[in-house]
C-alpha positions as MATLAB code, in Angstrom:
seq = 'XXXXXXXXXXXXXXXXXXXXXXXXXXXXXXXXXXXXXXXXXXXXXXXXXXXXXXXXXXXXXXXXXXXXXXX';
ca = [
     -17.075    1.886    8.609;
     -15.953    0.067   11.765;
     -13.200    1.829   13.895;
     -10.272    0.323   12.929;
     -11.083    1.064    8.857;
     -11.182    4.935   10.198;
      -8.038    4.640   11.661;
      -6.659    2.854    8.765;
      -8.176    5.613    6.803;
      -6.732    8.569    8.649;
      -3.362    7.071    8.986;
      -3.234    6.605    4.657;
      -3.130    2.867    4.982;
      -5.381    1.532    1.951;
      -4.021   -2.069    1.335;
      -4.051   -2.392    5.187;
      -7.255   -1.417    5.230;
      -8.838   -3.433    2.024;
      -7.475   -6.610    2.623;
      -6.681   -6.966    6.843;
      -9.410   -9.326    6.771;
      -8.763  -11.669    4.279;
      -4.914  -11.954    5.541;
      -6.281  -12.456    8.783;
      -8.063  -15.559    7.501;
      -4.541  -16.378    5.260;
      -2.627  -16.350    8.659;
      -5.169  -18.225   10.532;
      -5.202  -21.012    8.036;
      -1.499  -21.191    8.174;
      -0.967  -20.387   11.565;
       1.090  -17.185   11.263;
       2.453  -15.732   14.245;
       1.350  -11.585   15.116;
       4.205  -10.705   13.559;
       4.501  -12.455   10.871;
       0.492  -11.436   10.289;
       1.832   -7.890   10.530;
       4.922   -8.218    8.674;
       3.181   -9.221    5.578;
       0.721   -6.553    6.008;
       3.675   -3.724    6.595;
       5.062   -5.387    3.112;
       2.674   -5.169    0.889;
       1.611   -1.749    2.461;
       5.127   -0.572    1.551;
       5.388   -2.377   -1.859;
       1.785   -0.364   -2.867;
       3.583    2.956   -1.956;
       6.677    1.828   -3.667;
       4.931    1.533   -6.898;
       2.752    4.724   -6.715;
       6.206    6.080   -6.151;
       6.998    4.781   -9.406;
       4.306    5.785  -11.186;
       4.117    9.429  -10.229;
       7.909    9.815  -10.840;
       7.321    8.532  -14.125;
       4.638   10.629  -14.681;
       6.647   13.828  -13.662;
       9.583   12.705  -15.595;
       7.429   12.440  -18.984;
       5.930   15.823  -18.244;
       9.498   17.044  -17.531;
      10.613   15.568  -21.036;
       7.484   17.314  -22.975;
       8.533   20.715  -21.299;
      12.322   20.220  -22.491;
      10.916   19.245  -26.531;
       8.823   22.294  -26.759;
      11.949   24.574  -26.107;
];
């Protein structure tokens, strides 16, 4: 694992880490400025969390509701 991927790794930054390269080559091909490079990493970084957000809420709300039946 190369040093950035560790980094990436330790800081809890999996679709960062998984796919930097290959929106690196997106942003070349369509000549993307740094930020805008970074800004669509940052957004799907933060739309990943958003949905495992989503999901575990879900999950705790559906676990809540069981609880609540069996009384």
């Amino acid at each position: 694992m190369t040093d950035l991927k560790n980094h990436l790794s330790y800081l809890k930054l999996p679709y960062i880490r998984e796919n930097y390269e290959s929106v690196a080559a997106t942003a070349a091909r369509k000549q993307w400025t740094h930020i805008q490079f970074l800004s669509e990493l940052i957004k799907q970084e933060s739309g990943l969390r958003r949905d495992k957000m989503i999901q575990r809420r879900i999950r705790m709300a559906k676990g809540r509701l069981k609880i609540k039946l069996t009384y």
